[in-house]
Structure formats: C-alpha cells, structure tokens
C-alpha positions as CSV (number, residue, x, y, z in Angstrom):
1,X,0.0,0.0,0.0
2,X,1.4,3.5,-1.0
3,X,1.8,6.2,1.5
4,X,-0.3,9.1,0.7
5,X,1.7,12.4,0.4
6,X,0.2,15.5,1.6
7,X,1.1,19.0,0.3
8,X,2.3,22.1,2.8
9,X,-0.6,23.7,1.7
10,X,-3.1,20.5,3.2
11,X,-1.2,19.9,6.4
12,X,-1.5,23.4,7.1
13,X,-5.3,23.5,6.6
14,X,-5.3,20.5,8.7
15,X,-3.4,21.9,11.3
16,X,-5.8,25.1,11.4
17,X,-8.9,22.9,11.1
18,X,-7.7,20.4,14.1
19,X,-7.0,23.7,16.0
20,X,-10.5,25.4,15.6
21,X,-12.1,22.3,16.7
22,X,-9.7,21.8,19.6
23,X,-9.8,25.5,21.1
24,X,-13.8,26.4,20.0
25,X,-14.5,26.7,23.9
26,X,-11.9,29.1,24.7
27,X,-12.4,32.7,24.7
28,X,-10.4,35.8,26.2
29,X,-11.7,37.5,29.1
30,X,-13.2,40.0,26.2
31,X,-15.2,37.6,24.3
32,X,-12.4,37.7,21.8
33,X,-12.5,33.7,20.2
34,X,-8.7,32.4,21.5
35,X,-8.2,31.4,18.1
36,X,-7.8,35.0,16.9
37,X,-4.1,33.9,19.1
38,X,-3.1,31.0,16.7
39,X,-3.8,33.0,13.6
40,X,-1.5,36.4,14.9
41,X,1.1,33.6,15.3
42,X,0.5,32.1,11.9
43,X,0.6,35.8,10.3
44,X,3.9,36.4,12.4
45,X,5.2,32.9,11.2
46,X,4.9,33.4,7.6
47,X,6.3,37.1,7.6
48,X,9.3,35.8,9.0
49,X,8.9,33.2,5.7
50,X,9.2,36.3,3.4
51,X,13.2,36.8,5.2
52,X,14.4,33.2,5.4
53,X,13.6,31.0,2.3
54,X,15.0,28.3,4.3
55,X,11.8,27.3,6.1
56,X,9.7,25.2,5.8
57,X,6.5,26.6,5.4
58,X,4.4,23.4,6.2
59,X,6.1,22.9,9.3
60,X,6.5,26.2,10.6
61,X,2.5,27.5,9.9
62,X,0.8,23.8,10.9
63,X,3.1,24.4,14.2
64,X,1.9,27.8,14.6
65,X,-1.9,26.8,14.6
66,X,-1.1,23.7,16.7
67,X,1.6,24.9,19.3
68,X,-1.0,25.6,22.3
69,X,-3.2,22.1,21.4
70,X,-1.2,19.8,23.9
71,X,-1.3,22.2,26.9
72,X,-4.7,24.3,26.2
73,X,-6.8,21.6,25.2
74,X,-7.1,17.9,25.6
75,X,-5.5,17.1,22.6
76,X,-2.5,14.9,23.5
77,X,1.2,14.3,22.0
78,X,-0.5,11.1,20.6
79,X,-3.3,12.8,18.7
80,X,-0.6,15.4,17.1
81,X,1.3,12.3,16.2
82,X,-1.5,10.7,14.6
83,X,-2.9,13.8,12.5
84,X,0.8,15.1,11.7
85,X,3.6,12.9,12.4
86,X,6.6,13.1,14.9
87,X,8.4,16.4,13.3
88,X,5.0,18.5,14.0
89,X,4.4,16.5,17.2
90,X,7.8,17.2,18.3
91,X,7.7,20.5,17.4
92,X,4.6,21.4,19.5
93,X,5.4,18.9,22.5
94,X,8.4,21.1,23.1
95,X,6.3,24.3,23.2
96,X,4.4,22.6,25.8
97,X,5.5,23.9,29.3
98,X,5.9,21.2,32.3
99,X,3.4,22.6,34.5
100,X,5.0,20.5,36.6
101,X,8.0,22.4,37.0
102,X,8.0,25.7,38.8
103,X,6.8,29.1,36.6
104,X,10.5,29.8,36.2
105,X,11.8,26.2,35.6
106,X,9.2,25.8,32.7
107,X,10.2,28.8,30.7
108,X,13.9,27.5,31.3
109,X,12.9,23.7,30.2
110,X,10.9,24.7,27.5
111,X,13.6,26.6,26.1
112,X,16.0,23.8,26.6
113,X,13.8,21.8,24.3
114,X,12.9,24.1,21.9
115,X,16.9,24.7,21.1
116,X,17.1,21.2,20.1
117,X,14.4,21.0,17.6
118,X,14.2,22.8,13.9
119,X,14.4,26.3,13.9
120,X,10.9,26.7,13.1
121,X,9.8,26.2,16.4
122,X,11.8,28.4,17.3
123,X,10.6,31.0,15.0
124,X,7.1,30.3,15.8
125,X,7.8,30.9,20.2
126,X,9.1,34.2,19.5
127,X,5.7,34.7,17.5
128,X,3.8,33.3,20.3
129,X,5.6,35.6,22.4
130,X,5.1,38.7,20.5
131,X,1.3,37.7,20.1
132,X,1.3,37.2,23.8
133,X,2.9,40.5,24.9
134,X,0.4,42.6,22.0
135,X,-2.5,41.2,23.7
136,X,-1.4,41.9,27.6
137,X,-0.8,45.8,26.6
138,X,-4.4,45.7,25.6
139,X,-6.2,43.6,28.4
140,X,-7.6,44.7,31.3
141,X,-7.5,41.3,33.5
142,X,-6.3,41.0,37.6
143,X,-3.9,38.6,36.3
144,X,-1.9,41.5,34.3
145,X,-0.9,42.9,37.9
146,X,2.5,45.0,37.7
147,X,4.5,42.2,39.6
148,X,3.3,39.6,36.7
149,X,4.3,42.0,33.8
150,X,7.7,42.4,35.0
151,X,7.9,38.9,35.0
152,X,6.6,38.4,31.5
153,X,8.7,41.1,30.7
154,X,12.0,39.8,31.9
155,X,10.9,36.2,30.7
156,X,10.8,38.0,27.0
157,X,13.8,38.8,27.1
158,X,15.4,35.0,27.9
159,X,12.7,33.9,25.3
160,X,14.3,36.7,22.9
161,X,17.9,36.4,24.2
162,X,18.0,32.2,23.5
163,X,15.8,32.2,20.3
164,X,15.9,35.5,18.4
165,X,18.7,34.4,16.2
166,X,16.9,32.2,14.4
167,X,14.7,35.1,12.8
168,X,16.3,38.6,12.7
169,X,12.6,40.2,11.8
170,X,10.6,38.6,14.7
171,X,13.5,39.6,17.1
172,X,13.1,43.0,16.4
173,X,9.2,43.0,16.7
174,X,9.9,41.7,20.0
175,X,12.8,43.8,21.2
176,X,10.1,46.9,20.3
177,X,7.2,45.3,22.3
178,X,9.5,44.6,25.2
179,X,10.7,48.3,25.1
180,X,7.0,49.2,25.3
181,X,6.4,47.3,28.5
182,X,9.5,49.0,30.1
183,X,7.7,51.9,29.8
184,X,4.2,50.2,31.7
C-alpha cells in the first residue's frame, strides 16, 4: 500500500482545522475567540517566511496553529502524532511547558527543548511571544498585575535572548514590544 503524500498547503489546513475544533471553547476575558491567538502567530510565522527562504513553510505555519493544542486543550502528543507525524508532534510537545515544574523552571525547560528542535519552532515561540505581549498591553485582566508583567517582561527577554537568532525580523518586533512594556 502506497503512503499518501500531503502538500504544505493541506497539512497546514489541517493543522488550522484540528485547532479550531480543539480550542472552539476558549475565549479571552473580552469575548475575543482564542483562536484570533493561533492565527496572529500564523501571520507572524509566515512574515518571517518572506526573510528566510529556508523554512519550511508546512512545518513552521501547521506548528503555529497547533503549538497551544497539547497544553490548552485535551488534545495529546498522541493525537498530534497521529494527525501530523513526529516532526510537528515534536515541534509542538516542546512548546508545551511542564506545568510541573516551577513558573520559572518551565520557561527555562521549554527553552532547553525548543533549542534542540528545527528552527521553526523556534521561530514560531518568539511569535507566540510577540502575540502574547500585543494582547497583555491591551487587556484589562487581575492577572496582568504589575508584579506579573515584569515577570513576562524579563521572561521575553530570555525567550528573545536564546531564540531571536533564528529570525532577525521577529527579534526586532519583539525587542520593540519589550521596550513598550519598560515603559508600563
């Protein structure tokens, strides 16, 4: 039996598709659907595309739509696996903080892990991350106390200091937004 070959083009619908259905429940605080996150990262993902020809486009926007499945929903290493093989599964298991570890030991872990996969997944943190700190300097949520921002801020900067090689675009973007929230 031959092994059916899917194009970029089809995983990455996939990978969108499995995402919507996975995260249809989750909402910010605002009403805002969370998927509005996945598809900021995607758009972030496939700018840095137009600077590195290098990538892997398949890859790099299937793991941008997929990267919070395994620790936002009940979608499991297994079911990534499954849908998308072990490069994508890989790839989104090591965006996938231990919440078993300490706040500051998962950032630190997930790093470690994320420096020994493709540089896609690297590219697609620091879009998470850029996504992530755009939508804190708009909420209005307890959780965004001063204490916490200072530690997302600091926490951007590891994230930026260990990863922003890999794209020089999406380093910038985030250098910019982290000089924004020195200023909050």
């Amino acid at each position: 039996m031959e092994t059916i070959q899917f194009t970029s083009t089809q995983v990455i619908l996939q990978a969108k598709e499995f995402a919507q259905e996975f995260h249809k429940k989750q909402f910010y605080p605002d009403g805002r659907p969370y998927f509005s996150h996945l598809e900021s990262v995607a758009h972030l993902t496939k700018q840095a595309t137009l600077h590195d020809s290098s990538l892997d486009d398949g890859i790099l926007l299937s793991v941008s739509y997929l990267h919070d499945t395994i620790e936002d929903t009940n979608a499991s290493y297994h079911h990534i696996v499954a849908y998308f093989g072990d490069d994508i599964a890989e790839a989104v298991a090591s965006l996938t903080k231990n919440k078993s570890l300490s706040k500051q030991e998962q950032i630190r872990d997930s790093l470690h892990r994320i420096l020994r996969t493709r540089k896609e997944t690297q590219i697609v943190k620091l879009a998470d991350r850029i996504s992530n700190l755009g939508q804190t300097l708009l909420l209005l949520d307890s959780k965004w106390t001063p204490e916490y921002k200072e530690y997302y801020r600091e926490e951007s900067i590891l994230i930026n200091q260990q990863l922003g090689s890999s794209s020089a675009l999406l380093s910038q973007k985030l250098s910019a937004l982290i000089s924004i929230y020195n200023r909050i």
